[in-house]
C-alpha positions in Angstrom: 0.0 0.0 0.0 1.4 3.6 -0.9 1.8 5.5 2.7 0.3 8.7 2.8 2.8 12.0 3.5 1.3 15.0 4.9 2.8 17.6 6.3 1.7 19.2 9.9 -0.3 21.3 8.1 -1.5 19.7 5.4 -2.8 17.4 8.3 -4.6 20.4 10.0 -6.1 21.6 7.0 -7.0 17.9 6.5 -8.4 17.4 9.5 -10.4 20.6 9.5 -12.3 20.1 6.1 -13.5 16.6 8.1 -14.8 18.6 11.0 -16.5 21.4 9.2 -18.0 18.5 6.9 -20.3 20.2 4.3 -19.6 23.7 5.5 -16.2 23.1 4.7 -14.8 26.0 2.1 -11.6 28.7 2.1 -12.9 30.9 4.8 -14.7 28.6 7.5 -11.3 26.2 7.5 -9.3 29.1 7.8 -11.5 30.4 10.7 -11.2 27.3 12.2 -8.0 26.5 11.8 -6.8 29.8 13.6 -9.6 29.1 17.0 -8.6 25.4 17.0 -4.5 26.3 16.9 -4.7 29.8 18.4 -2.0 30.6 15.3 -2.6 33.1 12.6 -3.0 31.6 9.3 -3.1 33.6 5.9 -6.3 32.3 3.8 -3.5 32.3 0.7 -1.5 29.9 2.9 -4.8 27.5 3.5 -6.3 27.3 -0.6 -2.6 26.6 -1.4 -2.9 23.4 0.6 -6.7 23.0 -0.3 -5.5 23.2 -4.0 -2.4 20.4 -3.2 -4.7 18.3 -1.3 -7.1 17.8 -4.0 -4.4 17.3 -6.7 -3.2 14.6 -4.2 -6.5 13.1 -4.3 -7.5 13.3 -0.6 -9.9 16.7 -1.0 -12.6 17.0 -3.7 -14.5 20.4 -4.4 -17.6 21.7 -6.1 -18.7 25.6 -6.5 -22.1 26.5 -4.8 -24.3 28.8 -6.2 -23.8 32.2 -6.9 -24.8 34.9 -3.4 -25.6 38.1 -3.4 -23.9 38.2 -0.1 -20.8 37.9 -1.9 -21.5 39.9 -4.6 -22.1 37.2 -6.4 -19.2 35.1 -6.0 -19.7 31.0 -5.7 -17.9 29.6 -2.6 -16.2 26.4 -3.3 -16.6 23.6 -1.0 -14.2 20.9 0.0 -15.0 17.5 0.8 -12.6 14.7 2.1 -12.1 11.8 -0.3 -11.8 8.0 0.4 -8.1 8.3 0.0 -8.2 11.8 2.2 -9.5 9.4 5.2 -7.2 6.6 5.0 -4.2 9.5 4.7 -5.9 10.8 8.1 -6.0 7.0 9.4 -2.9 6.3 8.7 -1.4 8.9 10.4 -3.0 9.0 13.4 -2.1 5.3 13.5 1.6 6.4 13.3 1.0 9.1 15.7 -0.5 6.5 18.2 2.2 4.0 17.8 4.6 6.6 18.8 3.2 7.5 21.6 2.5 4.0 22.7 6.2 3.5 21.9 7.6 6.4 24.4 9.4 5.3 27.4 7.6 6.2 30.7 10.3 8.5 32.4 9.8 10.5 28.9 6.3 11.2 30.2 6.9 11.8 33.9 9.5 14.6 32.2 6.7 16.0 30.1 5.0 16.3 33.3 2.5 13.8 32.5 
């Protein structure tokens, strides 16, 4: 099986468009992104990782209808693919197994 390489943020970004589900476009993941983390993110920074996510086939997108709320503009929502959730699987899976795999002094140090 071909492993799945994110990186941090692709994994946020990831992530985010699972929680937001069907609400999930440029501005409610970047929104999110910055109350979840507490860290400012530039909406340019987010739709270039929407954008390489999708070309990586784990995001899929569609444009809404036109708003007058937006002067017309079509949002365009992202969904996660198939592939998108076994990426997320697999790394939480990886994640897991290293912190399984951490020696117990490690954790008294951590303060845990």
């Amino acid at each position: 099986m071909k492993r799945a390489f994110l990186g941090e943020f692709e994994e946020v970004v990831l992530l985010t468009v699972a929680v937001l589900d069907e609400s999930a476009y440029g501005v409610t993941i970047t929104q999110e992104i910055e109350q979840k983390t507490g860290r400012a993110v530039g909406f340019s920074t987010v739709h270039t990782t929407l954008q390489r996510l999708e070309e990586k086939g784990y995001l899929s997108s569609k444009m809404s209808g036109a708003t007058a709320e937006r002067g017309g503009r079509r949002k365009r929502f992202f969904t996660v693919t198939t592939a998108g959730r076994k990426a997320l699987m697999e790394v939480k899976n990886i994640r897991e197994q290293l912190w399984d795999a951490l020696p117990p002094q490690t954790l008294q140090l951590m303060g845990g």
